[in-house]
N, C-alpha and C positions, 0 to 999 in steps of 0.2 A: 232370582228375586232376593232383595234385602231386606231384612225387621227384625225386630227385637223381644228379648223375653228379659221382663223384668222383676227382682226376687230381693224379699228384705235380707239383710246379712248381720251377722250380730257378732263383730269381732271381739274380743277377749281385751282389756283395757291396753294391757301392753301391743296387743296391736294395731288396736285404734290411733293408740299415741304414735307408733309407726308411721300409720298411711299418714297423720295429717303431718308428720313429718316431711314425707315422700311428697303429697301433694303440696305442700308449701314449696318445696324443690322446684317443683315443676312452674307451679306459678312463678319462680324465679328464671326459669329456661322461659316462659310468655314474655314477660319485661325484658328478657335482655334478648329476643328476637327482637322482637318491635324494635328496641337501641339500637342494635344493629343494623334493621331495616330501613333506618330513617338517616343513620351515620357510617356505613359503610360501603366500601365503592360494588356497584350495582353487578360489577361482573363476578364477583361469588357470592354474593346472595339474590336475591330477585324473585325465588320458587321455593318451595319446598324442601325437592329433591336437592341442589346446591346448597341449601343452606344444610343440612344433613349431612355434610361434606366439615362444616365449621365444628363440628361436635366435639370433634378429637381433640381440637386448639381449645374448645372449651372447657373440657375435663384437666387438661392440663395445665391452663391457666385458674380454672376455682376446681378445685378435687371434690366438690359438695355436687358437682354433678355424676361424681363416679358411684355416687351411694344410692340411684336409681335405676335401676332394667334400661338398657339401651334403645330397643326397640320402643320402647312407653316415652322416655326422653325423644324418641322421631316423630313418636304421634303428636307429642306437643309443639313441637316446631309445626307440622302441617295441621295442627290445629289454628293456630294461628291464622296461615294463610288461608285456609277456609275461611275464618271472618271475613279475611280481607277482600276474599273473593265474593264472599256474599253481600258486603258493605259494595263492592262494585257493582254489580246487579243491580241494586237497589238502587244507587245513583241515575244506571241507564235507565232504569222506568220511571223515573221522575223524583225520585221519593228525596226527601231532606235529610241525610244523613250525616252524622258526622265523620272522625276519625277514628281508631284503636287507640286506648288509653289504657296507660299501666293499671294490671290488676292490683287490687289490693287483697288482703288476706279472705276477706269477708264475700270477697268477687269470685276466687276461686274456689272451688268446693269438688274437685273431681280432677282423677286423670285415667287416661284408656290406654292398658296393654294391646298390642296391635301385631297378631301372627302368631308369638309366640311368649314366656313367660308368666304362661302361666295353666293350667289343670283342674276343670271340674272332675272331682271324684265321689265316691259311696253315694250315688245315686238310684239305690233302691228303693229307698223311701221317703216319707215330710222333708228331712233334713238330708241336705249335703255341703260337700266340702268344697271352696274355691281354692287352689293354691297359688297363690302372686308368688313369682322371685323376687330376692331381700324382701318378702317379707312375711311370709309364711301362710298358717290356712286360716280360712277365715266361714266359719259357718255361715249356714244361708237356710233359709225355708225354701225347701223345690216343690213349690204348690204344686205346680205342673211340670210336665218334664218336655225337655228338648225333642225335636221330631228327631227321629231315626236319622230320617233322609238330610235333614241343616246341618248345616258345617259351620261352628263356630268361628269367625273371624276376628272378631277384638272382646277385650271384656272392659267396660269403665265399670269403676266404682264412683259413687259419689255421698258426701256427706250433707243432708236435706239443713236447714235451716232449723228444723225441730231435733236436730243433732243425730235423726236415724240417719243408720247406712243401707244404702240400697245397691245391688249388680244388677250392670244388664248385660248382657249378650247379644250384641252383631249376631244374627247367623244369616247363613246365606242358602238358599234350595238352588236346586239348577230346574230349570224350566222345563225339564224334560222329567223332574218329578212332579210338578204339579200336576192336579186332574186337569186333564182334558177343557176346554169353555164348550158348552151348546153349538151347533152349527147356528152361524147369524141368521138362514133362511127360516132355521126352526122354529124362531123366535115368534111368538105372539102375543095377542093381548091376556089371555089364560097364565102363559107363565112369563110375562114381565111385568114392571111396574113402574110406575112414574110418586115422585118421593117431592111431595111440596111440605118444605120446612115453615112452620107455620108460626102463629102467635097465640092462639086463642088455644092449640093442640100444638106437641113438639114436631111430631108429623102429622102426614095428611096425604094417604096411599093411594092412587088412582081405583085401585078397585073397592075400598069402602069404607079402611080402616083409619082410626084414629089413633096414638097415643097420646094420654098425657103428659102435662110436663110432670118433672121430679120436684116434689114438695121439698123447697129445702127451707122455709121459713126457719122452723126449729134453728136451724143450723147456723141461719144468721142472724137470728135474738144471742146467741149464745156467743158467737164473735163480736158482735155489736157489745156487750157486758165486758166480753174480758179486753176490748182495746180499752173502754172506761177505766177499767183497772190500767193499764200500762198507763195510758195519758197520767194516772196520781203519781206512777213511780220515778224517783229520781234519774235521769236518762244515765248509763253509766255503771249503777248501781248493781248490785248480786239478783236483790232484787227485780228488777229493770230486766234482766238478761231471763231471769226464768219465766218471769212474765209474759217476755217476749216470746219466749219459744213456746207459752200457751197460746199464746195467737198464730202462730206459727201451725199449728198443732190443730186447730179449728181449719185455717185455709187448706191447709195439704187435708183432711177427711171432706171438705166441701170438693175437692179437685178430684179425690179420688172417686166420692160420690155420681159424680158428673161422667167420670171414665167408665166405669162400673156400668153406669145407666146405659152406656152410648156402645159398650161394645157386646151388650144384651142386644138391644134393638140392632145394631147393625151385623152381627153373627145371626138372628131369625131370619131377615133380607137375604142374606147371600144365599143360606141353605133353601128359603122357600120359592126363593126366583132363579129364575137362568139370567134374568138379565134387571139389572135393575140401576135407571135414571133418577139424576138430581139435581138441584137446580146450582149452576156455577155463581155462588153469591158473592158480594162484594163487602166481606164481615168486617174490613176496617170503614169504609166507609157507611154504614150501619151504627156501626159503634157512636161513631159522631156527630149522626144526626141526631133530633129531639125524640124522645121517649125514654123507654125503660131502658137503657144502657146498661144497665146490672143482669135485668134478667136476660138479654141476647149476649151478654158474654158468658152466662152461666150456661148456654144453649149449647158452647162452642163449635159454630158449627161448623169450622173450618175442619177441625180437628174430628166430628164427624166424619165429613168427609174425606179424610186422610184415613181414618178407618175402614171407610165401607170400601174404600178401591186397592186396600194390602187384601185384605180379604175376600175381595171376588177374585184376585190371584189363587188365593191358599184353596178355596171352595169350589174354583170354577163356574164362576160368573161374570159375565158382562154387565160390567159398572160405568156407565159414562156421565160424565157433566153437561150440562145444557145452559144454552142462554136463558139465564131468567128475567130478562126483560120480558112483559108483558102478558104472562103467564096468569094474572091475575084479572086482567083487562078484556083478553081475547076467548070469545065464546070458542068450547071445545067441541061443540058442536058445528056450529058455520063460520068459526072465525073472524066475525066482524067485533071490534072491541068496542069497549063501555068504560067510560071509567066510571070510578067505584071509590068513594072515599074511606076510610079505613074501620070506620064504625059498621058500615054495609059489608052482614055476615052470610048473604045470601048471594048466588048469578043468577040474573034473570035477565036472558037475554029478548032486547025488543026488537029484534030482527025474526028468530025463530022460535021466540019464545021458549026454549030450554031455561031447566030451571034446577040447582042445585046447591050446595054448598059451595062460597068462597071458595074455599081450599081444595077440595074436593076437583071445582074447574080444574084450579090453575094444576092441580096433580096430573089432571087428562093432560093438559097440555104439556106437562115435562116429559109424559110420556109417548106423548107426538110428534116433539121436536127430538127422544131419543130415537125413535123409528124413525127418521127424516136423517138424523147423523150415521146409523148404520146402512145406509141407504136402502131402507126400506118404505115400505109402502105403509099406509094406514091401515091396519087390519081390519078385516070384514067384520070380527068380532069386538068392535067397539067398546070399551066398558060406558060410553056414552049414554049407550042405549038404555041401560040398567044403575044408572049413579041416582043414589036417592038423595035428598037433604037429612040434614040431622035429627030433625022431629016423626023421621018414619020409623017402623021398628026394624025396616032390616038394616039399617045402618049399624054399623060396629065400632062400638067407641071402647078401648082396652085401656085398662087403668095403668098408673105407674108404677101402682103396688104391686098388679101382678107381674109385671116385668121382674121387679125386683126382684120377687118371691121365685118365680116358674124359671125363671131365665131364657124363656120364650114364649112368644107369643103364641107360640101353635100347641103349647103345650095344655 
């Protein structure tokens, strides 16, 4: 299994100047792959691994490639062809995409050693050391530390747009560390859960729970203010530029805010379920339709989602995705659907007359259609039986304050 630990870095001005040296390099090894890819004959370049092959005629011909780690100079070459492979993908599924276009300075902001060249060291405590070749060590905060069991495989550095430096670390676990997942038989309505991403609440957990969303108003009065200030400044300007990296500076604390939030709630999930389903959303096309487009991008739910299923690996959980069509429509109890326009915060269904929270259904039903994907059966123990609306007292509505605060919800 592959993921990442990512740690601020606070190099020394002479080193700093370095890397955006080093990284400027690189962004010139990006431009002149693509030159090459589009003007040179296809039987030495075409991949990666061949063009890795052109390095040597590279160095030789501009020596300003020889002032970077070799291996770091191959990840950038097959950094490239990742785009290019990811730009093809996207083609095959329909999407309108363009070409690869020369970076500019301001486009590149990072490069990944890859294998080798480089050494985290004194990692006993807050602080340790990264060591890059050419180009020396570069402190870091180690909030956290590495697992035992991951194996470091590349390190990027990158410089954020608000001018901090951050490292992240590739590491890699072998699957034979991981915990063990539950047996699928074992599985029930007791200890799984069904996870409807909601609007009125961020979640909405088949057996009771709510969270709310993250207040971030505060956050965007204050970014809202200082873009006012950029828009007076001269575009260009000293001014202009420091400006900028205060807005700069708001968005990365709203982004981080949002990570924060999401990997509280989805680290309580994995530890308090064996298995826990979600709805497979369609978040670009969401984005685009009519309503609150700010607040569903602030929701991220993709990126949710990209969290809760590294982490039912690391926790040993069953985490699957489900069709979320109709999940909102279809009684969880008999299955006959209703539609429901989106001010209608209750199900009452007129077939069997079950009765409970919007969200609350469509959660039963995330977590019917994950039992139906495991190829399981509906369990005897229904939380159908017992789902209240939100105006009774056992319902559980958890605040976002105290997420923030406890850093679990069971806490």
């Amino acid at each position: 299994m592959e993921y990442s630990h990512r740690y601020p870095a606070y190099p020394t001005q002479a080193v700093a100047a370095e890397l955006e040296q080093h990284i400027d390099i690189h962004r010139q090894a990006h431009n002149y792959t693509l030159y090459e890819y589009e003007n040179k004959d296809a039987d030495n370049i075409g991949s990666a691994y061949r063009h890795h092959d052109r390095l040597t005629d590279w160095k030789d011909e501009f020596p300003v490639f020889k002032e970077v780690h070799s291996k770091a100079l191959q990840r950038t070459v097959t950094r490239f062809y990742d785009n290019l492979s990811n730009l093809s993908k996207q083609k095959e599924n329909g999407h309108n995409v363009g070409m690869l276009n020369w970076k500019l300075p301001r486009e590149f902001q990072s490069m990944t050693y890859s294998q080798s060249g480089f050494e985290l060291k004194n990692t006993s405590g807050r602080r340790a050391t990264l060591w890059l070749s050419k180009i020396g060590d570069i402190k870091i905060r180690y909030h956290r530390d590495i697992p035992d069991k991951a194996t470091i495989k590349e390190v990027t550095i990158k410089k954020e747009t608000t001018g901090d430096w951050f490292v992240s670390f590739g590491l890699e676990t072998n699957d034979a560390d991981l915990p063990e997942k539950p047996d699928v038989d074992s599985l029930d309505a007791s200890n799984s859960v069904g996870v409807d991403l909601g609007i009125l609440n961020y979640i909405h957990t088949s057996d009771g729970k709510t969270v709310d969303w993250l207040n971030l108003e505060d956050e965007y009065d204050r970014l809202r203010h200082e873009q006012r200030k950029l828009s007076r400044k001269e575009k260009g300007s000293n001014n202009y530029e420091k400006q900028r990296k205060q807005v700069a500076t708001v968005k990365r604390h709203i982004r981080r805010k949002v990570l924060d939030y999401q990997h509280k709630i989805t680290t309580w999930l994995v530890r308090k379920y064996d298995a826990v389903f979600v709805e497979d959303l369609n978040v670009k096309g969401m984005l685009q339709g009519d309503g609150n487009a700010r607040n569903r991008q602030d929701a991220a739910w993709r990126q949710f989602i990209r969290l809760l299923e590294y982490k039912g690996e690391l926790y040993g959980c069953h985490v699957k995705q489900v069709e979320a069509r109709g999940t909102t429509k279809e009684c969880a109890k008999c299955g006959v659907e209703t539609a429901k326009p989106i001010w209608v915060r209750e199900h009452s269904c007129p077939s069997c007359g079950f009765e409970t929270d919007r969200d609350a259904n469509a959660a039963m039903n995330v977590l019917k259609r994950g039992f139906q994907k495991l190829g399981l059966g509906w369990p005897e123990d229904t939380p159908v039986e017992t789902a209240f609306p939100t105006d009774t007292p056992d319902f559980q509505c958890v605040s976002a304050k105290r997420v923030v605060e406890t850093g679990s919800l069971g806490a």
